[in-house]
N, C-alpha and C positions, 0 to 999 in steps of 0.2 A: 039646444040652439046651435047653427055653426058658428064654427069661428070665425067665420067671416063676416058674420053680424052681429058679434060682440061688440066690437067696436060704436058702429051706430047706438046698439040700443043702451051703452054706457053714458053715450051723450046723451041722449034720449032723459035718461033718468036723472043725468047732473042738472041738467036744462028744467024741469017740470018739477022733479018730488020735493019730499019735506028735507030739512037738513039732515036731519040720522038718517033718511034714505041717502041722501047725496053723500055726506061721508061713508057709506059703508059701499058705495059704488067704485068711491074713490079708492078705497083699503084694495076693494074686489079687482081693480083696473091695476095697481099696483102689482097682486100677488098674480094676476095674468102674465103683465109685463118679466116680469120676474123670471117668471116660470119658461117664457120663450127665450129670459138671455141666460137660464140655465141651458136648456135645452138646446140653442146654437152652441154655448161653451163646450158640451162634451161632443155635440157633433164635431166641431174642431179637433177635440182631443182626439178624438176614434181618427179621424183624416191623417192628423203630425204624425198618427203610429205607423200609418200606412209606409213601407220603405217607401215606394213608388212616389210620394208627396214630397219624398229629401227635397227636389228641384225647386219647387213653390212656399217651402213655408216660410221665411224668410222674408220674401219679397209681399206674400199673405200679411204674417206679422205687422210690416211695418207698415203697410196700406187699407188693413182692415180692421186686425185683433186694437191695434193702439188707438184705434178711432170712439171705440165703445170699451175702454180698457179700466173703466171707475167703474162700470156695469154688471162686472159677471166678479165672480170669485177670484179672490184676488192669490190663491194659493195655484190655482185654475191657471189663470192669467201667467205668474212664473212658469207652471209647466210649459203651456204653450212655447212661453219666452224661451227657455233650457235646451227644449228641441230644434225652436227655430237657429236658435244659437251654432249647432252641430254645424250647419252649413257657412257658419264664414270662415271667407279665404285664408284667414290664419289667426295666430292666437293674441294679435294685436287688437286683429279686427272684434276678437272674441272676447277678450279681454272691454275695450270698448262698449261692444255692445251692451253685456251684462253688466256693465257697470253702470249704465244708464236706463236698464231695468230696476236693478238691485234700487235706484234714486229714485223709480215711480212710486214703490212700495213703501218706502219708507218714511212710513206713518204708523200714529200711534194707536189705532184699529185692525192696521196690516203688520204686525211686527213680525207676527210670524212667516207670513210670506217673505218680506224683506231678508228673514233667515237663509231661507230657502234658495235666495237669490244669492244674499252674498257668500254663504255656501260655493257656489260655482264661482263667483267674482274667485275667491282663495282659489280653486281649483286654477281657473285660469294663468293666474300667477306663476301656482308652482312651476305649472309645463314653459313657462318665456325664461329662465323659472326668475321669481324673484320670491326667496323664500321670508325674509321679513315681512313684505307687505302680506303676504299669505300669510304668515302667523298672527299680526295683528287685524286680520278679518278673521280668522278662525278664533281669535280673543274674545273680540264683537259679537260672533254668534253666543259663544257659550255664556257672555254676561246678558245677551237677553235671556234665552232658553232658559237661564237661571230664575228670570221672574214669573216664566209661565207655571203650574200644577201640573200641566198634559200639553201634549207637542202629535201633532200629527205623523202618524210613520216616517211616512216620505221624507218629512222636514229631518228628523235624527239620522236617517241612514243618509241624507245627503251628508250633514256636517260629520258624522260617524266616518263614512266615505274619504272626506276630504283631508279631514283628522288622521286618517291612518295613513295617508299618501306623502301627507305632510314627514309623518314621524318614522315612514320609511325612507325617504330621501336624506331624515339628519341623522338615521342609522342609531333612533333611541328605539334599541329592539321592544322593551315591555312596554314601552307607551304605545307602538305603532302595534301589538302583539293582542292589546287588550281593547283599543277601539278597530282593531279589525275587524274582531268577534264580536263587537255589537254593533259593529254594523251587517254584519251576516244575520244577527237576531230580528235586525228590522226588516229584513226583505223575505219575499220567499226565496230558497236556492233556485228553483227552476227555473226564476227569471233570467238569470244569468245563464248568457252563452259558456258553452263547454270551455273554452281556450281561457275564460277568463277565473272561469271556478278551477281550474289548473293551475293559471299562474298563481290565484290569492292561495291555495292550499301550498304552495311550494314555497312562496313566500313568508306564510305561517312558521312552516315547518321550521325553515331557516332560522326565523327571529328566535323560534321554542327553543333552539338548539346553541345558538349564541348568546344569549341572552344571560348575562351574570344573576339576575334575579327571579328566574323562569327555570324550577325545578320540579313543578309538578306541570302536566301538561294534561291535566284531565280533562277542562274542558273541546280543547281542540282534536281527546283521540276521539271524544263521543261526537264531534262535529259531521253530518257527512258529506261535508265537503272535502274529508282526507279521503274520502273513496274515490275523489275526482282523480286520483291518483295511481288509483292501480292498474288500469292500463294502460297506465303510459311510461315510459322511460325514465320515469321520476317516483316510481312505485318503492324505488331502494330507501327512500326517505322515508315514506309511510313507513316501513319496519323498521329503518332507523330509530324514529320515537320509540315505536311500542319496546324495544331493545333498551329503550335509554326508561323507557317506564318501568319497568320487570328488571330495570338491573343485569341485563344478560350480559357479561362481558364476552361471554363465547360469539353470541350473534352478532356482536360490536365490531369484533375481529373478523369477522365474515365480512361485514357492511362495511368497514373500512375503507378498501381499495375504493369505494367510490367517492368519498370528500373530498379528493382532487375534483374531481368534476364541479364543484360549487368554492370561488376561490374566497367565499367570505367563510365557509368553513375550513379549507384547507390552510387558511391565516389563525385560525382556532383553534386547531386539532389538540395542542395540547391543554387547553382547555376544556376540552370535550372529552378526554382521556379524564380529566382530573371531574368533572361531572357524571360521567357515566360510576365512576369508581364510589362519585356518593351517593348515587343511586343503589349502586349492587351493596354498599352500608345498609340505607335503609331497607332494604329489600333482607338481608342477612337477618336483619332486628326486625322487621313483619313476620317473617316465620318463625320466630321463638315464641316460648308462649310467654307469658308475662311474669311469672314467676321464676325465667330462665333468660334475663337480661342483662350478666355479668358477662361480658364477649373481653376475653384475651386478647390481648395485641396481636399474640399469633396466629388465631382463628381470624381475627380480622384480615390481618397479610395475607391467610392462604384464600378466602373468600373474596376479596377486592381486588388482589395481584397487586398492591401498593409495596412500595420496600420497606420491611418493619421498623426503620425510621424516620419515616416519615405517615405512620398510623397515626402517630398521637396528633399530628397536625391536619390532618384527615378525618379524625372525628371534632376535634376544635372544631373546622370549617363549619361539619354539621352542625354544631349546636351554634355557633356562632348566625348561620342563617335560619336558623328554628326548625330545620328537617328533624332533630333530635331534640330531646331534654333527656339531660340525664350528671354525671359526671364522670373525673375520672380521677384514676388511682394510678399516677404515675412511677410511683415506687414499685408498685404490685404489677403494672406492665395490664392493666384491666377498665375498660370501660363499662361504667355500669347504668343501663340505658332504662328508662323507666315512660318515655313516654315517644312514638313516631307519629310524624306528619301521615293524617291520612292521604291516598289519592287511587285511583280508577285501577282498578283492577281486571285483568285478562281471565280467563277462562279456566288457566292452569294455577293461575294463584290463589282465586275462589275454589278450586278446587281443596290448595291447601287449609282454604281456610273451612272448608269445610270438614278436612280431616280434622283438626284442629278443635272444633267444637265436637267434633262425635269422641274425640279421646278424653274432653272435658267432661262431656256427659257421662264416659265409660268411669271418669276418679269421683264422679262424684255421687254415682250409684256404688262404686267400691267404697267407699267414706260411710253412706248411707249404710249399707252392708254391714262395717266394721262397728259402727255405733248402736245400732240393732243386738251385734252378737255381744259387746264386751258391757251394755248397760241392763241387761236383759232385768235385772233388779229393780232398779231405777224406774225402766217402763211399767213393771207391774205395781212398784209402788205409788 
């Protein structure tokens, strides 16, 4: 049948049939309706993508999409809203605006869209910036999202997003270090234009590297958004980490000269000095094997470059942040190490660890060997 005489023959049958026809005409004219204000909803959506639409959505928004805005999806509905938002004249107006979006949703059917909104309301904020009202809407989302089981993508990498923009501005590295990376997990990378998967990779890098409580960086070297980095002028960072991962104090001394160029590390440096050095510890106690975790103070100094009075306070550190478990024997001048923080390994350190198990396997076919030749009695008996 067309479409076009759907309609009629709906009437048709509310007017004449039996009741369980007429309601199931009704259900059928419903899931019609439906289906066309899905159907305009993503036509809109495909339109807002368009660059060319910047000029119209806006003035659309406010003369169309809100006319029929209890109609269509109401997560649908925020998008529209988000984008049309891009276009006012400033963050007053923007501010505004979303905030009397963020007030359509917010209902106890739409919670989740309401997120989604006031997600961008906090965003708004910060940039006029007013960072308390921003924190107590980024509160608000995470005490709803608290009562849902599952949360639409979109909706987590928005407040994930905001969340970390937040926690970069108040300069709390491992809060802003750890919802940065999920909200990277929510999206695909390729969405992201190149300029900005640069800045969040530089910006990572920085927080990984200041960060008093940020001493493994495994997840952000497997991230590939640190590759957004190698061609560009900020590629010295990317080695930076892997350096600070591996312990290299050699390649540190390389990359040095460039922490002037970032003055929130060049205000760090000797804390980055006194990091790296617990790195190149743990990295010292990875390559022993386990049976060979008794390290001298003095093996420690010539391995770390620390001045051998200030070793003992240098493995403290370690064990005091749980990189180490082990103890120590300060009369005897000997740390005796018995357990390291795992973390992400390079290519040349799998290497050693792969020496490491074939000389395990070589003492323990010589063991094998030895119990063979000196029981030989025993086994016949």
């Amino acid at each position: 049948m067309e479409s076009s005489k759907i309609p009629d023959f709906l009437a048709e049958q509310q007017a004449n049939g039996t009741p369980e026809t007429q309601t199931y005409f009704l259900t059928f004219e419903d899931f019609w309706e439906r289906k066309l204000w899905h159907q305009l909803t993503d036509a809109l959506v495909d339109f807002f993508r368009l660059p060319e639409s910047a000029p119209q959505r806006l003035a659309i928004f406010k003369t169309f999409v809100l006319s029929f805005a209890d109609r269509i999806n109401q997560l649908k509905f925020v998008s529209l809203g988000l984008m049309a938002a891009t276009e006012c004249a400033d963050d007053k107006e923007r501010l505004a605006f979303l905030t009397s979006l963020a007030g359509k949703v917010d209902k106890p059917d739409s919670q989740e869209a309401y997120v989604y909104a006031l997600a961008d309301v906090a965003d708004a904020k910060l940039r006029l910036p007013d960072l308390d009202g921003a924190q107590k809407d980024l509160a608000s989302c995470q005490r709803v999202l608290d009562t849902f089981d599952s949360v639409e993508t979109v909706v987590h990498a928005s407040f994930y997003k905001v969340n970390a923009d937040y926690y970069h501005s108040k300069q709390e590295f491992a809060a802003f270090y750890k919802n940065a990376l999920l909200y990277l997990a929510c999206i695909n990378l390729e969405d992201l234009p190149q300029n900005e998967r640069v800045s969040r990779a530089y910006s990572l890098s920085v927080a990984a590297l200041v960060s008093d409580s940020i001493y493994n960086f495994g997840e952000l070297l497997l991230h590939p958004i640190l590759d957004s980095l190698t061609e560009t002028p900020h590629n010295w960072l990317r080695e930076l980490l892997f350096a600070f991962n591996r312990g290299d104090l050699t390649a540190y001394d390389v990359l040095a000269g460039n922490i002037g160029k970032n003055k929130l590390l060049e205000s760090n440096r000797n804390f980055l000095y006194q990091k790296i050095s617990l790195s190149a510890l743990t990295e010292m106690v990875f390559r022993r094997p386990p049976h060979d975790r008794s390290l001298a103070f003095s093996a420690i100094a010539a391995e770390t470059k620390v001045q051998p009075d200030e070793i003992e306070h240098l493995v403290m550190k370690a064990l005091s942040l749980g990189l180490l478990r082990g103890s120590i024997d300060q009369v005897a001048g000997v740390a005796q190490i018995h357990w390291v923080q795992p973390k992400v390994l390079d290519m040349k350190q799998i290497d050693g660890m792969r020496n490491r198990l074939k000389d395990w396997d070589a003492g323990v076919n010589q063991l094998g060997h030895w119990i063979e030749g000196a029981g030989k009695d025993v086994w016949a008996a």
